[in-house]
N, C-alpha and C positions, 0 to 999 in steps of 0.2 A: 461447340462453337456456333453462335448466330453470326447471320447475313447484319451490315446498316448499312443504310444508304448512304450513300457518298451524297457531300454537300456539293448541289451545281453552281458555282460561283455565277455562272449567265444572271439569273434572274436578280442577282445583289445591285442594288443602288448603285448607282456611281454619281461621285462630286469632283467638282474643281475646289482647291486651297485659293483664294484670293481674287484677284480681278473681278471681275464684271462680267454678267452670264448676258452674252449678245443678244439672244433673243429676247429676254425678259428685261435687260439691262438692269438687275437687282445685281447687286454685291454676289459674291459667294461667299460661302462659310470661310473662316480662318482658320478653323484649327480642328482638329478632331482628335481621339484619344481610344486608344483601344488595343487589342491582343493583336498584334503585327502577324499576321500569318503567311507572308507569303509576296511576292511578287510576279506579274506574268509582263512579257513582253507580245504587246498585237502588232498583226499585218503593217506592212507598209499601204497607205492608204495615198491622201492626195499631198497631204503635207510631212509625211516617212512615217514610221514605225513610232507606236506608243508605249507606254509602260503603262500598268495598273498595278497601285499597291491596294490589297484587301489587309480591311481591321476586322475585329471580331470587337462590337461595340455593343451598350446598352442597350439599342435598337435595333441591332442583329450584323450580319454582316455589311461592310459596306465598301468600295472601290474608290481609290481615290487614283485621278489621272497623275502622275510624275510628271515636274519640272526637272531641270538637268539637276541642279542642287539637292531638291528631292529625293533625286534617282541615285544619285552620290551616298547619302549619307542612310538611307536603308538597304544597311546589308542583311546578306543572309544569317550573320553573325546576331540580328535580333529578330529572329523571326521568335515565335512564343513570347514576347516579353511585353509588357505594358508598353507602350509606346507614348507619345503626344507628338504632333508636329504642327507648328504655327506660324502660319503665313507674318511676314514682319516686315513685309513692304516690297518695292521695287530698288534693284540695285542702279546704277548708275550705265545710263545708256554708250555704248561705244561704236565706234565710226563702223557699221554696216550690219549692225546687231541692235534687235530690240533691248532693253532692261530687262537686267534677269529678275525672276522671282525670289524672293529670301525667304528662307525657311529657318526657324530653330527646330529641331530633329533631338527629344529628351525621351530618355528609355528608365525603367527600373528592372534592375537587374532580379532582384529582390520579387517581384510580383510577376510570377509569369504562370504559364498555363503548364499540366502536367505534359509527360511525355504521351502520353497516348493520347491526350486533346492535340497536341501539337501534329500527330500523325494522320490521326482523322480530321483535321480543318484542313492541311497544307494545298499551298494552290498546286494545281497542275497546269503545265500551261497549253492543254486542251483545253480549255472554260474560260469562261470569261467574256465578256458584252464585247463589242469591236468599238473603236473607238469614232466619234463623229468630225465624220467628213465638214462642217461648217468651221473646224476651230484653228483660225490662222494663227494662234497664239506660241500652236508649238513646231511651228516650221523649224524654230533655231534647235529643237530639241532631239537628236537623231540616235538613234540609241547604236553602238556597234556591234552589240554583240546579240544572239537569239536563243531559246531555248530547245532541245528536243523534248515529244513527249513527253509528257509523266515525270519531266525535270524540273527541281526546282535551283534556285540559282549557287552559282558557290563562286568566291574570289578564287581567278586562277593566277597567277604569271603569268607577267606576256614572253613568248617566246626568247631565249637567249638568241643573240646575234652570233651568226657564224659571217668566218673568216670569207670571201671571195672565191672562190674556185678557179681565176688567173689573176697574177697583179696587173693592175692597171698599168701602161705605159704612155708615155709620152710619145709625140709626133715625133719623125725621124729626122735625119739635116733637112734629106731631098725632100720631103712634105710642108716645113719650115718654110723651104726655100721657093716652092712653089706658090706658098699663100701670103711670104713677103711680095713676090712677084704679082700677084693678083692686087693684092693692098696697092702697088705703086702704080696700076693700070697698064701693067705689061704683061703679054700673053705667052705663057713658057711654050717653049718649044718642044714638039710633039716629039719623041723620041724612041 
């Protein structure tokens, strides 16, 4: 058995899907396409906690920032598989929210990477560049959940609900009657 290096995602590119890059106010890329390897969720910074999805592309690795939409529809369930995801506009803006990002999110089931490429790329979510503090784009975007080490992500359930541990009751006559007496501006008598 040989030693390999493990791939440090840190040093991979990272891009935004769509909008306009603030500093340079050029467009960003819309679409990119490549071997999905992985997702990590970064620190909460000044506008919450970000997501990076890494592709394994033509050009090498690369990190793309997640919008909520984004962050939705790559699951772990296509991590190895060909992927595409294409920016396709702004959704419609609602009373105290920006417009969301839309994405088409298209996989091939069919073209994916072996199981041992899939084992030596997968993200750890030790790695990874931190996300930039100038980008007020993803304040709406707040991720719930985190990973530990050397995890990568899996759809869980959310918890079942349990029953109450006492039943709720209602006020009593005398509590009733104390607070119809406050409502009509009479003061009960101290007893």
């Amino acid at each position: 058995m040989a030693f390999k290096k493990c791939i440090n995602f840190s040093d991979c590119p990272t891009i935004r899907l769509g909008g306009r890059d603030e500093a340079t106010d050029k467009a960003n890329p819309t679409q990119i396409e490549g071997y999905f390897l992985g997702s990590k969720d970064t620190p909460a910074k000044e506008y919450g906690p970000g997501r990076l999805h890494f592709f394994k592309t033509a050009e090498g690795n690369v990190g793309v920032w997640g919008k909520t939409m984004m962050n939705t529809a790559l699951t772990s369930a296509l991590i190895g598989q060909m992927v595409r995801v294409t920016f396709t506009g702004m959704g419609k803006k609602t009373k105290g929210r920006r417009p969301p990002y839309l994405y088409d999110v298209e996989h091939d089931e069919d073209n994916r990477l072996s199981f041992n490429e899939v084992a030596q790329l997968m993200v750890s979510n030790d790695q990874g560049a931190e996300p930039p503090q100038d980008d007020a784009e993803d304040s709406d975007d707040v991720q719930e959940d985190t990973l530990d080490d050397n995890e990568v992500e899996t759809e869980q359930a959310p918890p079942r609900a349990t029953p109450p541990k006492t039943v709720a009751r209602g006020p009593s006559a005398a509590q009733q009657a104390k607070v119809a007496a406050l409502l009509q501006g009479k003061r009960p008598s101290q007893a």
